[in-house]
C-alpha positions as CSV (number, residue, x, y, z in Angstrom):
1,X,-15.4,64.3,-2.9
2,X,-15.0,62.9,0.5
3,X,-16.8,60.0,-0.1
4,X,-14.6,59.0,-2.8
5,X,-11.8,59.2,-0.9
6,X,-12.9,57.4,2.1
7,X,-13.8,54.6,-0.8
8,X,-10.7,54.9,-2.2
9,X,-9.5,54.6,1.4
10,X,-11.8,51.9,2.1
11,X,-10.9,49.9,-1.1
12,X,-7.0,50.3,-0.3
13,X,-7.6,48.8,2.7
14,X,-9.5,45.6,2.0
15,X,-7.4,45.4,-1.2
16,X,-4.1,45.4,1.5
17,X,-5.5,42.6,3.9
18,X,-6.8,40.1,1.3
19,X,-3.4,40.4,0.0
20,X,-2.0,39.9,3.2
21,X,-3.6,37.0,3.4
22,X,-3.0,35.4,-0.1
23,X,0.9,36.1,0.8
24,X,0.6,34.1,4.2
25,X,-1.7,31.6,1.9
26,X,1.1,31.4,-1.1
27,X,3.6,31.5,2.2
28,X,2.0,28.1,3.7
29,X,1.4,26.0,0.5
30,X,5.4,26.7,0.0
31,X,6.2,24.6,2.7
32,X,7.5,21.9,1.5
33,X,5.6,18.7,2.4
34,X,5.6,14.6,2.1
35,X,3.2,11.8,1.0
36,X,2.6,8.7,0.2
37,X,2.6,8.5,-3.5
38,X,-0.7,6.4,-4.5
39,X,-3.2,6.6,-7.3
40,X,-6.3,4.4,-8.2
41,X,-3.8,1.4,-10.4
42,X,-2.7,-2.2,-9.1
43,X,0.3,-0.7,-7.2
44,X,-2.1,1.7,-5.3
45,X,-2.4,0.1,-1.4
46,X,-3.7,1.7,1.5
47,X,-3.0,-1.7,3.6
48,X,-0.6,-4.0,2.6
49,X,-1.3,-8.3,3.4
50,X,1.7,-9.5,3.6
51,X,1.7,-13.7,4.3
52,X,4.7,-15.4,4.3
53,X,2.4,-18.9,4.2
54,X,2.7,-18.9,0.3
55,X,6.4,-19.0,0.2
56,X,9.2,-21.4,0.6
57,X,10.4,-21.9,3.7
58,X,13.9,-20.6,2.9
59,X,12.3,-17.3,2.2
60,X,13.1,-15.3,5.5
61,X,12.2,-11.7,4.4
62,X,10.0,-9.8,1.6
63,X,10.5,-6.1,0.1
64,X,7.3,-4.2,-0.6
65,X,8.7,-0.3,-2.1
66,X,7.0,2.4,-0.8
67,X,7.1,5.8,-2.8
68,X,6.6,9.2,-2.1
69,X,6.3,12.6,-3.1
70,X,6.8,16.3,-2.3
71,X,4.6,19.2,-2.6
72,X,7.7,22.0,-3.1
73,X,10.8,22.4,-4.8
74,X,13.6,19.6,-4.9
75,X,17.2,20.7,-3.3
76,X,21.0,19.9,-4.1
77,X,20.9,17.3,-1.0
78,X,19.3,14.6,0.8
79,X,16.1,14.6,2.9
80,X,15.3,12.8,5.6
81,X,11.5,11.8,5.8
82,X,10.3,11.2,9.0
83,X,7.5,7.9,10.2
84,X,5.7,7.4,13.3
85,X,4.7,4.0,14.1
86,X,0.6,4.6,15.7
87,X,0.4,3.4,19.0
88,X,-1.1,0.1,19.7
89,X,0.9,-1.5,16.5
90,X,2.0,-5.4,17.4
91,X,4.2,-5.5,14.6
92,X,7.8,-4.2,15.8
93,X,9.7,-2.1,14.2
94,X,13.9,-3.7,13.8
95,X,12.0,-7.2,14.5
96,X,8.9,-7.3,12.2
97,X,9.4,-5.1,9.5
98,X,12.2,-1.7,8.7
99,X,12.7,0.8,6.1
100,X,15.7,1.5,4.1
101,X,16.4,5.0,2.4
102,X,13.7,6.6,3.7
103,X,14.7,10.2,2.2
104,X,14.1,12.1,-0.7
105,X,17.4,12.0,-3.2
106,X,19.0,15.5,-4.0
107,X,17.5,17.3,-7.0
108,X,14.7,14.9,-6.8
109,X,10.6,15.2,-5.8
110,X,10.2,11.3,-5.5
111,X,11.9,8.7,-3.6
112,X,11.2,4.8,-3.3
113,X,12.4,3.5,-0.3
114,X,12.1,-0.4,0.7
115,X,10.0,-1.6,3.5
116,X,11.0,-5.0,4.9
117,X,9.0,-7.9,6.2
118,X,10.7,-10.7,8.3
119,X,9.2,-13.8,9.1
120,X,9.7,-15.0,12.5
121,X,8.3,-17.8,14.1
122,X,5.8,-16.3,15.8
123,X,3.8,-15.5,12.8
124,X,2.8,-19.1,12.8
125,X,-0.3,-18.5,14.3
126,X,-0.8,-15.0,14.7
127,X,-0.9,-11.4,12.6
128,X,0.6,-8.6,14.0
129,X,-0.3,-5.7,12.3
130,X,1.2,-1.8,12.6
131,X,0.0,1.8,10.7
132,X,2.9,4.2,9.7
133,X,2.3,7.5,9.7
134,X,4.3,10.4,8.0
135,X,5.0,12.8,10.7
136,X,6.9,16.4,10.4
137,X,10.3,17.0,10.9
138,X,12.9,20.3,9.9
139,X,12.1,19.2,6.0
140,X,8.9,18.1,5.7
141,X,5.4,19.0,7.0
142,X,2.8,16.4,6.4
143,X,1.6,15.9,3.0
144,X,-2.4,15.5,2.1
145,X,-5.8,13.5,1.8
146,X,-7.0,13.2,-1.0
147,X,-10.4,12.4,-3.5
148,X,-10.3,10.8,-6.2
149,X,-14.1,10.4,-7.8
150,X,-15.8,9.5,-4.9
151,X,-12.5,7.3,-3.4
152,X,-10.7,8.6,-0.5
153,X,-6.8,8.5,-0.7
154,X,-5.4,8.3,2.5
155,X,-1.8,9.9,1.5
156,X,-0.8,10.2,5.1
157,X,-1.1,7.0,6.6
158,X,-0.2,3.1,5.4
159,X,-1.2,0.0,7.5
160,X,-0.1,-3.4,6.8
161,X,0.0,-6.8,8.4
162,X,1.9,-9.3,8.3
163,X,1.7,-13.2,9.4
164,X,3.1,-16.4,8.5
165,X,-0.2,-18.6,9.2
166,X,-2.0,-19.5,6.2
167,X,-5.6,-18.0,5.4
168,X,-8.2,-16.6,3.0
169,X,-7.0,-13.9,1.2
170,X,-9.6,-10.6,2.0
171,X,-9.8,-10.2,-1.5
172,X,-11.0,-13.7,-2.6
173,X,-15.0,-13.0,-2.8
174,X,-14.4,-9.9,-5.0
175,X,-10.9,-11.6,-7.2
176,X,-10.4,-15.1,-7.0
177,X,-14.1,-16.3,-6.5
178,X,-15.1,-15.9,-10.0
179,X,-11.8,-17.2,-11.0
180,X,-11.1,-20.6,-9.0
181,X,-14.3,-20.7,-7.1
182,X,-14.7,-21.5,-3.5
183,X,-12.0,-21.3,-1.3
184,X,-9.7,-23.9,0.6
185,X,-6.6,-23.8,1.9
186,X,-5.7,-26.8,0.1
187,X,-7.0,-25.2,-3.1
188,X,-4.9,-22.2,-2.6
189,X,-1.5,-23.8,-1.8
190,X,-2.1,-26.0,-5.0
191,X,-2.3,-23.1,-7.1
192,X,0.2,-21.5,-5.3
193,X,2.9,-24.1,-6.2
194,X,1.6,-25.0,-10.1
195,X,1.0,-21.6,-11.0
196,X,4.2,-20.1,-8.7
197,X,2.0,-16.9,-7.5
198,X,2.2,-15.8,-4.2
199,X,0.4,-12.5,-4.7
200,X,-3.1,-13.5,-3.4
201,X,-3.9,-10.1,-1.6
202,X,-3.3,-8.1,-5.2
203,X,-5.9,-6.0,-5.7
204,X,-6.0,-5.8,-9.0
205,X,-5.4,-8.5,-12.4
206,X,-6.2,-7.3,-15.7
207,X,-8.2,-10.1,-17.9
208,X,-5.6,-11.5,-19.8
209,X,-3.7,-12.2,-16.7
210,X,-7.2,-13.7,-15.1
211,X,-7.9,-16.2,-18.1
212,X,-4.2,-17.4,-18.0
213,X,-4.1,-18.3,-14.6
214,X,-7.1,-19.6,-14.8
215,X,-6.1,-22.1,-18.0
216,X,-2.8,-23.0,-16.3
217,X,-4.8,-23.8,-12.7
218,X,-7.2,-25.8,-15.2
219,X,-4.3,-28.0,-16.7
220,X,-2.3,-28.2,-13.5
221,X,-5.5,-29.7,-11.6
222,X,-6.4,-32.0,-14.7
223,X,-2.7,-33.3,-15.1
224,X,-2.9,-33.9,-10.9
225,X,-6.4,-36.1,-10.9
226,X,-4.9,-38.2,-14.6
227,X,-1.8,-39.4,-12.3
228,X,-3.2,-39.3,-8.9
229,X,-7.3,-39.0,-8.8
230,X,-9.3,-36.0,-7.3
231,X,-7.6,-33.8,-5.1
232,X,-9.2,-33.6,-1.7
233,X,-9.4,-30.1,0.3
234,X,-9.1,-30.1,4.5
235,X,-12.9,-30.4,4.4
236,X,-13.3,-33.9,2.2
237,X,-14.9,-32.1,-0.9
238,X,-13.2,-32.2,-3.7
239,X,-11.5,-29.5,-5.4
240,X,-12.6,-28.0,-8.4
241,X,-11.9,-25.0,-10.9
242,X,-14.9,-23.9,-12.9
């Protein structure tokens, strides 16, 4: 009979700390927390290209929205949401780039806020690049990482760059290769102004937007050689579309 009890005992016990601990688990994922809100589609970036080389020269700034979410429960007012800019960045926060309405409405768990790129004429002939972190403050602790398949998602951090000097896009051998072919600068700003896409760091087109472009750059280049001959590219070969 003693036995029993001191199991009974026993079982009360380990029954009363693993509780414990669930509460101060069930206590800890209440927090309410901030991220990034990215998924595996077009709009998901970890690093954002930005290059003002593609555009006019009267354009002087670009928007890029950033969303987010919370883990918790949405409140009857606003919430700030607090980012660090990682040490070592060279783009300048209030000079390079800012963020507008970085908070999380009332009775909301999303927000899209606006990040801002400025060109400024150092971006000529440089990149300066910077990585914004979400840091904790009294309304949010730090969201998560996540997996997706076998795909990390960094929902903590966003880097970008941004310059005004024209180069290859990153993304060219795995998008526009198949598409246009080799690359040239003089290639790319001929596209750029016939098919009016600036968007060369996009990291995703689906097929129907791949075979248009590629039937308007077609057209545009054959229309260019009828009135003018072949289009020579910075290194004296001439430009083609396949």
């Amino acid at each position: 009979m003693k036995k029993l009890i001191h199991i009974g005992s026993l079982f009360l016990l380990l029954t009363g700390i693993v509780s414990c601990k669930e509460d101060k688990q069930l206590m800890y994922e209440e927090d309410a927390r901030v991220y990034f809100l990215k998924n595996t589609t077009a709009t998901s970036r970890d690093s954002i290209e930005q290059s003002f080389a593609f555009e006019p020269s009267t354009t002087l700034s670009d928007t890029i929205p950033l969303n987010f979410r919370i883990i918790g429960f949405p409140k009857d007012y606003d919430r700030q949401i607090a980012i660090q800019v990682k040490d070592g960045a060279t783009a300048k926060q209030g000079y390079h780039f800012k963020i507008d309405n970085l908070f999380i409405p009332a009775n909301s768990s999303e927000a899209s806020t606006a990040l801002i790129f400025f060109r400024r004429p150092g971006l000529k002939d440089s990149v300066v690049k910077a990585d914004l972190l979400i840091a904790e403050n009294e309304h949010f602790k730090i969201g998560y990482e996540d997996h997706i398949g076998n795909a990390k998602v960094n929902r903590v951090t966003l880097k970008f760059s941004i310059t005004d000097l024209l180069s290859k896009p990153t993304n060219w051998p795995r998008l526009w290769q198949n598409m246009f072919g080799d690359y040239s600068d003089t290639k790319i700003l001929f596209l750029t102004q016939q098919l009016k896409y600036t968007a060369w760091n996009a990291a995703f087109l689906y097929p129907q937007d791949q075979s248009n472009m590629i039937n308007k750059g077609r057209i545009a280049l054959y229309e260019y050689e009828k009135a003018n001959g072949p289009l020579i590219d910075e290194n004296n070969n001439r430009v083609i579309i396949p």
